[in-house]
C-alpha positions as CSV (number, residue, x, y, z in Angstrom):
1,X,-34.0,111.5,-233.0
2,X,-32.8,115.1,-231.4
3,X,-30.0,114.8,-229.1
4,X,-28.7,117.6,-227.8
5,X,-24.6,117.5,-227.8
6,X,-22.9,118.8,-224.6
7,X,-18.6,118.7,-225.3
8,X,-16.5,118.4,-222.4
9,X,-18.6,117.5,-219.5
10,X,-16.4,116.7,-216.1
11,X,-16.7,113.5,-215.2
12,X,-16.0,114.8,-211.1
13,X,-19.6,113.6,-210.0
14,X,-19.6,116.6,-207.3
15,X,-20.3,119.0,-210.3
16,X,-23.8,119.7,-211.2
17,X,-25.1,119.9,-214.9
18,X,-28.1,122.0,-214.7
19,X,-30.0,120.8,-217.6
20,X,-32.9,123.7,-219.4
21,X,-36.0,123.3,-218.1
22,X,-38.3,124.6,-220.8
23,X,-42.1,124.9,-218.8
24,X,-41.5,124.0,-215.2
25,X,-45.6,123.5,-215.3
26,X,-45.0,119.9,-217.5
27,X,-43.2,117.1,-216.6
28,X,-39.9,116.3,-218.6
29,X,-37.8,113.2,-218.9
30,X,-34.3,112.9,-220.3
31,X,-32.1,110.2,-221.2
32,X,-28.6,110.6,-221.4
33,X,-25.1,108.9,-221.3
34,X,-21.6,110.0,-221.0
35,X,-18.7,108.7,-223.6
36,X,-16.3,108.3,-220.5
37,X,-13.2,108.5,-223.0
38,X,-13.7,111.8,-224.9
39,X,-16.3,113.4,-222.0
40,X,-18.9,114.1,-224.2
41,X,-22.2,114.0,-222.9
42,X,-25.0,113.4,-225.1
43,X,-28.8,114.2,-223.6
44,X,-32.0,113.5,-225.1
45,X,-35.6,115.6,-224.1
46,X,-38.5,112.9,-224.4
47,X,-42.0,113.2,-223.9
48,X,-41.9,110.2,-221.6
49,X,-39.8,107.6,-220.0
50,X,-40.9,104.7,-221.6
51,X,-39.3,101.3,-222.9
52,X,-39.8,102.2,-226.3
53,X,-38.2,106.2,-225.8
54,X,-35.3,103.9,-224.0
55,X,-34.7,101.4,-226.6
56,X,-34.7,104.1,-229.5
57,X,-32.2,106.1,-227.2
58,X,-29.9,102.7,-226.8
59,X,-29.8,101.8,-230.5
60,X,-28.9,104.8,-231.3
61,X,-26.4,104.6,-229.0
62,X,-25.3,101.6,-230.6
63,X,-25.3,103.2,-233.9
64,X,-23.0,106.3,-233.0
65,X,-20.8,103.7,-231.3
66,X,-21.1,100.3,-233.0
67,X,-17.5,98.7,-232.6
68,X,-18.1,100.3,-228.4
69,X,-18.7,98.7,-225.3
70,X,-21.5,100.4,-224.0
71,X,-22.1,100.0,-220.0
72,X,-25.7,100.6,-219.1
73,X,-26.6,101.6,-215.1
């Protein structure tokens, strides 16, 4: 799984993360989360936004964090 690792995000939700778009022709979905303590925001390119995509995305959110509470919205 690639996740792309973005340090120090703000967490001021007036701010706007402009995320690459790589061909503005296709369709791309992301998942993503923010570690509220450390403000690291981690983002994940998938070809689509599917349950499985979003289950491999949460366990390995799980993983990275396993003794974390992990709020999902």
């Amino acid at each position: 799984m690639h996740l792309v690792r973005l340090k120090k995000v703000s967490c001021n939700l007036k701010e706007r993360i402009e995320v690459l778009v790589i061909n503005e022709r296709q369709r791309q979905t992301y998942f993503g989360a923010l570690n509220y303590y450390t403000q690291e925001f981690l983002i994940k390119p998938c070809k689509k936004g599917d349950p499985s995509n979003a289950i491999a995305f949460v366990k390995h959110l799980i993983s990275q964090y396993p003794k974390s509470r992990i709020a999902l919205v």
